[in-house]
DRENKEKOL-437599 format. One record per residue (C-alpha): x, y, z; residue number from 0. Coordinates in Angstrom, 2 decimals. Layout:
> xx yy zz k
> X Y Z NUM
...
//
This chain:
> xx yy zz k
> 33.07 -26.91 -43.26 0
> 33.98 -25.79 -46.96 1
> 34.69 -22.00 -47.09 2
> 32.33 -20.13 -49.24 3
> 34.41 -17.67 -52.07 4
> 33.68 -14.93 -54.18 5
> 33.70 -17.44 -56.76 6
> 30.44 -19.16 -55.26 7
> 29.03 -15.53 -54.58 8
> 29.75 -14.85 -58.22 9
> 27.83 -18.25 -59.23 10
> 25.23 -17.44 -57.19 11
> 24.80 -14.14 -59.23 12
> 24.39 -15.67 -62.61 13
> 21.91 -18.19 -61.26 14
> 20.36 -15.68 -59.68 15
> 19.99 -14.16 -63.40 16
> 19.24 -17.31 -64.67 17
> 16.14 -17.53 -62.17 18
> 14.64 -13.77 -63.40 19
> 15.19 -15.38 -67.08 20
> 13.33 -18.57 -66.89 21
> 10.74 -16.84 -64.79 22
> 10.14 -14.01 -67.61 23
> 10.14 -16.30 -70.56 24
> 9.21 -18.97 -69.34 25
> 6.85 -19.53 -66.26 26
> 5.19 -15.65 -66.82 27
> 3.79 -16.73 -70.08 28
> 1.97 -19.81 -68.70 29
> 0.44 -17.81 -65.32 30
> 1.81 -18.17 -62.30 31
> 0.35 -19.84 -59.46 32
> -2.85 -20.63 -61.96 33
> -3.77 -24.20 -61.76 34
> -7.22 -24.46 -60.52 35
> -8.45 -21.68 -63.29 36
> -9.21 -18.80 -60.44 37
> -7.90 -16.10 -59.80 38
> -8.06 -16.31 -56.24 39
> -7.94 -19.90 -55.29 40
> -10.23 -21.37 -51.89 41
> -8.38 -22.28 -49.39 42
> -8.56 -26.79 -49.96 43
> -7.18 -25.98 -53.92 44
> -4.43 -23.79 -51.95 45
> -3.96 -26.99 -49.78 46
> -4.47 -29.30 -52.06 47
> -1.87 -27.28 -54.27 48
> 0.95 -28.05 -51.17 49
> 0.34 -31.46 -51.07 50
> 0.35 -32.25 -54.88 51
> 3.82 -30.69 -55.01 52
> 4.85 -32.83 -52.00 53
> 3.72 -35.54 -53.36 54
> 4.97 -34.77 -56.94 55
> 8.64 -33.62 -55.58 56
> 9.61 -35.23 -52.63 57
> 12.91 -35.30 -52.76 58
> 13.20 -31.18 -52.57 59
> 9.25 -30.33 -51.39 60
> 8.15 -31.58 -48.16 61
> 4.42 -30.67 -46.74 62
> 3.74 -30.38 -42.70 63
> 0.65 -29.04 -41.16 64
> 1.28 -26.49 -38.94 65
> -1.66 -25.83 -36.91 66
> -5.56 -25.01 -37.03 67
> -7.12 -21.66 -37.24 68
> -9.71 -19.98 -34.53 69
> -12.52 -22.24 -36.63 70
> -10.56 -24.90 -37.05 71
> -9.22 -24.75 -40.52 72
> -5.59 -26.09 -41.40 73
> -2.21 -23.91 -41.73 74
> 0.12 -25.57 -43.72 75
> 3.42 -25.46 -44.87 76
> 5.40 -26.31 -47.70 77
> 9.13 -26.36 -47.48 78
> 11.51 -25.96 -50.38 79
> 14.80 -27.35 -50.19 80
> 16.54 -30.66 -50.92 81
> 16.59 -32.10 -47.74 82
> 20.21 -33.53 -48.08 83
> 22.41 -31.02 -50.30 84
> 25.25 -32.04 -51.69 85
> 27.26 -29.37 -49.82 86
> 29.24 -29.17 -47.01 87
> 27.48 -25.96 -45.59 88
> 23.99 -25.80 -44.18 89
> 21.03 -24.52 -46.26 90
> 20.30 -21.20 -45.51 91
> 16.58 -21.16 -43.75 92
> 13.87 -18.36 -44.94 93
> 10.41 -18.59 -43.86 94
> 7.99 -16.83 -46.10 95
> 4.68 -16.39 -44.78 96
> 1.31 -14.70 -46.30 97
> -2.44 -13.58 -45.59 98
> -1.24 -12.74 -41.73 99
> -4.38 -10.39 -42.99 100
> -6.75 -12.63 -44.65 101
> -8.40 -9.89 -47.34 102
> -4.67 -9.56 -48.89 103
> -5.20 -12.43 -51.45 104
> -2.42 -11.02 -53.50 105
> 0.16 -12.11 -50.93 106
> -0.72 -15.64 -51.01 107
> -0.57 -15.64 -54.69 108
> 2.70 -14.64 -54.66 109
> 3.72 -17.57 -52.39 110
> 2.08 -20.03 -54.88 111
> 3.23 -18.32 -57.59 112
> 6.84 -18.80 -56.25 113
> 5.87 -22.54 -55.64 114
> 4.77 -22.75 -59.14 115
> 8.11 -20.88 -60.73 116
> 10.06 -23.62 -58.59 117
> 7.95 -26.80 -59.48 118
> 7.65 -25.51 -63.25 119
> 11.59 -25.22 -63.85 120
> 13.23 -27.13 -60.94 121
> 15.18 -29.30 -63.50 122
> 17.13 -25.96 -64.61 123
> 20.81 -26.28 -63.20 124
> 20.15 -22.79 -61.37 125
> 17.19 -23.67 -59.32 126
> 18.65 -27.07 -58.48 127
> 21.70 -24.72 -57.00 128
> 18.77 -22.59 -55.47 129
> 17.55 -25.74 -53.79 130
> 21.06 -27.09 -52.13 131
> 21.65 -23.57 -50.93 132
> 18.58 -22.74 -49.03 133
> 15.54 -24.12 -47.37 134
> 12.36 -21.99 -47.72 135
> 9.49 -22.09 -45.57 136
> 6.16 -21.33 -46.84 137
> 3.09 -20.54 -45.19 138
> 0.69 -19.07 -47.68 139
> -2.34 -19.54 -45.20 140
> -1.68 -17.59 -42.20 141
> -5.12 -16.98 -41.26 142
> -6.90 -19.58 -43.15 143
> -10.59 -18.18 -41.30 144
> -9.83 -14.62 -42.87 145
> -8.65 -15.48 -45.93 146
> -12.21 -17.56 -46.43 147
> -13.88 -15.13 -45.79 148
> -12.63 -12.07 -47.11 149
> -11.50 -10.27 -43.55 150
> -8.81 -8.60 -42.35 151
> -8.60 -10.09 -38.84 152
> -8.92 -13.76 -37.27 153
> -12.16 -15.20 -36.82 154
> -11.72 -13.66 -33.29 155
> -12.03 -10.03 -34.83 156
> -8.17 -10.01 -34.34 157
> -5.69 -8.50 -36.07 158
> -2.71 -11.17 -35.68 159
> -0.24 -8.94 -36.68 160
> -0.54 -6.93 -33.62 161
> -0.41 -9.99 -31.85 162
> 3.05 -10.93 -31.11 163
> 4.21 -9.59 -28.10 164
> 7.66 -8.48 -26.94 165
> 10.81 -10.22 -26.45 166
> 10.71 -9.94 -22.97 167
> 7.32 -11.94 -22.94 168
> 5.89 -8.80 -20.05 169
> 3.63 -7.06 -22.62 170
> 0.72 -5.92 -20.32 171
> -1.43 -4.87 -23.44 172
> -4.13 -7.89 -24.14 173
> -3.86 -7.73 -27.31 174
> 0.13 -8.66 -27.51 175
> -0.27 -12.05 -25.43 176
> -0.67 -14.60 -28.16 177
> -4.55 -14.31 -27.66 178
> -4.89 -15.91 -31.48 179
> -4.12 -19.50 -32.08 180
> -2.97 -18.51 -35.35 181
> 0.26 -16.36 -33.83 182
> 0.78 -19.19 -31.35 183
> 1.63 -21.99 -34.24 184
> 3.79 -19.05 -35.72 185
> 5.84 -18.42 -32.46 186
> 6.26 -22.12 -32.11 187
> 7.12 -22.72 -35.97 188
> 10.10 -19.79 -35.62 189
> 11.28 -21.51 -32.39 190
> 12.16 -24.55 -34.10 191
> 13.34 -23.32 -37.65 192
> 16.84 -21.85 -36.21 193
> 15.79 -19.30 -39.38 194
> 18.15 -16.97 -40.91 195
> 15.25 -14.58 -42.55 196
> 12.03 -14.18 -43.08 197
> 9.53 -12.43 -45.05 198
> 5.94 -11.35 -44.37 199
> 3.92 -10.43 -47.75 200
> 0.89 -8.02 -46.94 201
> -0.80 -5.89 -49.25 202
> -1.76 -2.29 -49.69 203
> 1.53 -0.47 -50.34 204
> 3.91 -0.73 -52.49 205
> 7.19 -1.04 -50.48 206
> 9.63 -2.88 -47.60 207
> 9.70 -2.04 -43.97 208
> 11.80 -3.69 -41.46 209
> 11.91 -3.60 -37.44 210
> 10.60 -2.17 -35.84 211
> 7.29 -0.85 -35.28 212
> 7.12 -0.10 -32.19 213
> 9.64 2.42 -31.75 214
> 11.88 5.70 -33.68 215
> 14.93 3.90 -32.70 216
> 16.52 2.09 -35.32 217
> 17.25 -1.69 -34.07 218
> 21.01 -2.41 -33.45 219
> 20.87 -4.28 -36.99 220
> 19.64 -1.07 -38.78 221
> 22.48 -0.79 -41.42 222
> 21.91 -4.11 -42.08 223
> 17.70 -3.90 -42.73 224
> 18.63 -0.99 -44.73 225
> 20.90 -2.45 -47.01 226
> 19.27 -5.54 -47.60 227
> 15.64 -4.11 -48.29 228
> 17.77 -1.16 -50.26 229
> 19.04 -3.87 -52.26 230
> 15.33 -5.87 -53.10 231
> 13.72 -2.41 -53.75 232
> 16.34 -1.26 -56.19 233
> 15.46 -4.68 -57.88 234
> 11.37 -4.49 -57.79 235
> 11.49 -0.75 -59.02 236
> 10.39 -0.04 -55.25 237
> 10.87 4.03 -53.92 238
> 9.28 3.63 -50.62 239
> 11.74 1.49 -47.73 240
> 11.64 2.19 -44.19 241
> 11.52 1.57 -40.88 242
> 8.29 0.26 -40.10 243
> 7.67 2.91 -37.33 244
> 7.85 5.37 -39.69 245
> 5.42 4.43 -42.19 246
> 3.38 4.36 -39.00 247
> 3.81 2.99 -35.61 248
> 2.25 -0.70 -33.77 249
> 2.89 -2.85 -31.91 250
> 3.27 -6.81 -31.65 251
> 4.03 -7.02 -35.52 252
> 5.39 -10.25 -36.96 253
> 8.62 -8.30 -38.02 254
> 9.32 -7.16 -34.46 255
> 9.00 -10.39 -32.85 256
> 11.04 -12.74 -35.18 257
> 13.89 -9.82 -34.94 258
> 13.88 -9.45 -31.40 259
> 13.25 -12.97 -30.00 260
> 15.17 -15.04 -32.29 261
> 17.13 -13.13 -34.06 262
> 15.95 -13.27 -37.35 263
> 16.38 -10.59 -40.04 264
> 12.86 -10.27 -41.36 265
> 11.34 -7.52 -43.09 266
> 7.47 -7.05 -44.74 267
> 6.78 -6.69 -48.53 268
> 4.11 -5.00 -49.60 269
> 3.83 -6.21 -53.11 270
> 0.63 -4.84 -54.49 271
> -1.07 -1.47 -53.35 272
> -4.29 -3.32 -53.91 273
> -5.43 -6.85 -51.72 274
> -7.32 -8.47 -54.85 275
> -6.18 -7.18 -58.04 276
> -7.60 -7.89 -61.43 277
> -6.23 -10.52 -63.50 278
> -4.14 -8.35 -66.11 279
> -2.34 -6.55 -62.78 280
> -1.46 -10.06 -60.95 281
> 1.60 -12.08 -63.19 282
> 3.62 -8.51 -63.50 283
> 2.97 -8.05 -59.40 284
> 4.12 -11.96 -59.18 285
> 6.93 -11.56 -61.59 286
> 8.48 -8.74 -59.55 287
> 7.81 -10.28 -56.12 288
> 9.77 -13.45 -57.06 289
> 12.55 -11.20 -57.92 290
> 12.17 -9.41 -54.78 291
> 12.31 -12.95 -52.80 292
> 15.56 -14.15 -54.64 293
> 17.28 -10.88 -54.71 294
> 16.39 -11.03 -50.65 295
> 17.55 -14.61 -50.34 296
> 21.31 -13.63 -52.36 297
> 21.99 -10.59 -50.55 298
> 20.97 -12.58 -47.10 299
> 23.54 -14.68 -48.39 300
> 26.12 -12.22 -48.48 301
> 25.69 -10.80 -45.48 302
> 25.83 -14.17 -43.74 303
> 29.00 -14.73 -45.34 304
> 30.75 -11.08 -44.61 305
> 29.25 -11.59 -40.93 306
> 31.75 -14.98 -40.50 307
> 34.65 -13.64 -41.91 308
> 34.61 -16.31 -44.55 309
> 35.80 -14.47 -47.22 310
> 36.25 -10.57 -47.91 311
> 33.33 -8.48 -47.69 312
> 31.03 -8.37 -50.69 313
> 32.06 -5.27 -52.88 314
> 29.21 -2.47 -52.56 315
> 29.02 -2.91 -56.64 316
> 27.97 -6.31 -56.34 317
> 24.35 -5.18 -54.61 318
> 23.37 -3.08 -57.77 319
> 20.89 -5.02 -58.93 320
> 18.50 -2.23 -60.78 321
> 18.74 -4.17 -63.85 322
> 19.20 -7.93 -64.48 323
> 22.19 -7.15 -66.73 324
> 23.99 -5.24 -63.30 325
> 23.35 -7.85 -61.74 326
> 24.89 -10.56 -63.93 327
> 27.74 -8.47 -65.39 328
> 28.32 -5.23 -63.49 329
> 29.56 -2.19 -65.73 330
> 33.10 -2.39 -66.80 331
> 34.85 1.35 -65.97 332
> 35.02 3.69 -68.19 333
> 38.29 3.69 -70.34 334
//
């Protein structure tokens, strides 16, 4: 397997920059995630959406149904990624996931927003790199009933983010066995993925909370949650990143689940303090959460590459990313 240098890490950075610059001049202008004229799009223009880009891109976008609701309505996913890089290395997997809540129609506009910066400037050298270097998983329709029709829970009256039980499977609580279809297709999605990360985009804060939920005690990857999600909120302009227990406690989150069952170093993004914005607040909220997602994805990246010794660990400087110029060209000391 080729060994990964600070020379790649470095590339990675001014794509990275590249990505924030075609996005604000660019993509912004023209409105993201737009096409079918509303602001909040049903849910067979969101589908039909997935399968147009399929269709459209098939050598890096690939469409898979992933299950049926409660009511029977699809969840689908579109996955980003050439599906035979020309690298040595494996893609880097991220599943990003929206509308576990279905009245937070903000989150799945930032997933199709995302799809549309890709689709929009996938020819540009740095998204091409984007697309050899990681495979992303998106689910903008986790609970396609809710979404239709406006509610926070399943069509069950379920909330199925409290519906992922524990990693040891003996949850006695009802409502942390799986009792929604909708967490079921999840849980069975994650256990074939092998994923490195994932993010879950909810609504009503402004902020990033990793595991876990369900108790004080910082998981045994704490330093690393805190650095990454230090690192994305620096970049959105974010002040408020915690432990999810602390912003306040549940159980049988998402978050949890994916962290302590397989591994994976998730963490929740609250990218609007409002579900349905208006129109004038929704490209600036979609413009910062793609930055979020990529700045997310890069330090991911980096921590994945520390973690296997393949080079020397990523200087602290390198994670300032409060400005796109830090990011690209970090301050020279002072003489």
């Amino acid at each position: 397997m080729r060994r990964i240098t600070l020379d790649k890490l470095m590339f990675w950075s001014l794509t990275l920059a590249a990505y924030f610059l075609l996005i604000y001049v660019w993509v912004v202008p023209q409105g993201l995630g737009a096409d079918s004229g509303k602001l909040y799009p049903e849910n067979h223009e969101i589908d039909r959406m997935l399968r147009k880009v399929a269709s459209d891109h098939p050598d890096w976008a690939r469409f898979e149904p992933v299950g049926r609701s409660y009511l029977g309505r699809e969840i689908n996913m579109l996955t980003l990624g050439y599906q035979h890089p020309q690298a040595s290395r494996p893609q880097i997997p991220i599943l990003i996931n929206s509308a576990h809540h279905g009245d937070e129609k903000i989150s799945v506009k930032v997933v199709l927003g995302l799809i549309d910066f890709i689709r929009k400037s996938y020819a540009h050298p740095g998204v091409q790199s984007l697309l050899k270097d990681f495979c992303f998983y998106l689910v903008p329709l986790v609970n396609p009933d809710g979404y239709s029709q406006g509610t926070r829970a399943n069509a069950q009256g379920i909330d199925i983010n409290r519906d992922y039980f524990g990693a040891d499977g003996l949850s006695e609580k009802k409502e942390l066995r799986f009792e929604t279809p909708e967490a079921r297709h999840l849980n069975r999605l994650m256990a074939r993925l092998s994923l490195a990360g994932a993010l879950a985009l909810h609504s009503g804060a402004e902020a990033i909370y990793w595991p876990l939920g369900e108790s004080p005690n910082p998981p045994r990857d704490g330093d690393v949650f805190k650095k990454i999600s230090g690192i994305m909120a620096e970049s959105m302009g974010l002040t408020r990143v915690m432990q999810s227990f602390f912003d306040y406690p549940t159980q049988g989150e998402f978050i949890d689940y994916a962290y302590k069952r397989f591994g994976v170093l998730g963490v929740t993004l609250e990218v609007s303090n409002f579900h349905q914005p208006e129109w004038s607040e929704v490209d600036p909220i979609i413009f910062r959460s793609i930055k979020g997602i990529l700045v997310y994805a890069k330090a991911l990246a980096e921590h994945r590459l520390g973690q296997r010794g393949q080079a020397q660990p990523v200087p602290q400087r390198q994670f300032q990313v409060s400005t796109l110029t830090d990011l690209v060209l970090p301050k020279s000391p002072k003489s």
